[in-house]
C-alpha positions in Angstrom: 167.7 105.7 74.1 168.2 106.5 78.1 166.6 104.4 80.3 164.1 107.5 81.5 163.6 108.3 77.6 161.8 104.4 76.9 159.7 104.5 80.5 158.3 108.0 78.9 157.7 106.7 75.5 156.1 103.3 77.3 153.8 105.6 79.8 153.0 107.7 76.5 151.6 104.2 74.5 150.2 103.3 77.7 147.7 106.2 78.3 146.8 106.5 74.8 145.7 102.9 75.4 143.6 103.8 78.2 142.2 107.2 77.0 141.6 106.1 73.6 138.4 104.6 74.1 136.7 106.3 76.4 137.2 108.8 73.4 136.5 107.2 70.4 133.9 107.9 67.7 131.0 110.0 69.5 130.3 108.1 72.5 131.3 109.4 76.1 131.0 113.1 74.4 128.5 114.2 77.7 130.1 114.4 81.0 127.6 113.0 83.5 126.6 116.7 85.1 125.4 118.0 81.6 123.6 114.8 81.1 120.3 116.8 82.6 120.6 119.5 80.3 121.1 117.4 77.3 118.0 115.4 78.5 115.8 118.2 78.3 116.6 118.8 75.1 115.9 115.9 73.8 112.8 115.3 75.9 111.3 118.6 75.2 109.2 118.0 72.9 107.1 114.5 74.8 103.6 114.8 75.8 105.5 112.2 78.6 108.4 115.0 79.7 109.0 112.7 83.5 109.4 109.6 82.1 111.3 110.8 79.2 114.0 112.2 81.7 114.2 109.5 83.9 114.9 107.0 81.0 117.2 109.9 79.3 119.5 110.7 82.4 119.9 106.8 82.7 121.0 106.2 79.4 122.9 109.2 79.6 124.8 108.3 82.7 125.7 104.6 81.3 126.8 105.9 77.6 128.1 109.5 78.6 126.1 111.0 75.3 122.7 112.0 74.3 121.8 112.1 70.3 121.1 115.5 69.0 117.5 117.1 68.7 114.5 115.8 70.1 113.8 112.4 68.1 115.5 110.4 66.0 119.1 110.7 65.1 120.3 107.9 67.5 122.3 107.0 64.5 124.9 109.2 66.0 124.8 107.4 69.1 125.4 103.7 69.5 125.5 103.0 72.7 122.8 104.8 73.6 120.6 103.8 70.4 121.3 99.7 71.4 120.6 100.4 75.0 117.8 97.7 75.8 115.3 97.1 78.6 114.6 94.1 80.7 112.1 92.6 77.6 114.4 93.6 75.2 112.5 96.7 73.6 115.0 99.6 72.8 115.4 101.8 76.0 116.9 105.2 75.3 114.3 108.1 74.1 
């Protein structure tokens, strides 16, 4: 194998190192810009819509996901289902 041959399959490992888990299982799924939209999904259904958002988008920017519907199912999300607060209550709506 040429020298330019093992530096390709080297970068190859490499990046699938780095992509890999910002990829894995169903985490990172939102891009930050749809993290609004998927918000008011899932908050449209609160007699508390503001507060629902605020706490939503944040979760959604530091986890990159948002669990389907409009309650429950954080089973599907992880990250954003352990997301804590200050006092150690679960965060994420």
């Amino acid at each position: 194998m040429g020298r330019f041959q093992l530096s390709f399959v080297v970068f190859l490992v490499a990046s699938m190192t780095i992509i890999d888990p910002s990829i894995a299982g169903s985490e990172g799924s939102c891009p930050v810009e749809q993290c609004p939209s998927a918000c008011e999904v899932r908050c449209s259904a609160t007699h508390h819509p503001g507060n629902c958002m605020d706490v939503c988008i944040d979760c959604c920017g530091k986890c990159l996901c948002v669990p389907s519907g409009t309650i429950g199912n954080k089973d599907e999300r992880p990250c954003y289902r352990d997301m804590k607060t200050k006092e150690g209550k679960l965060k994420c709506p």
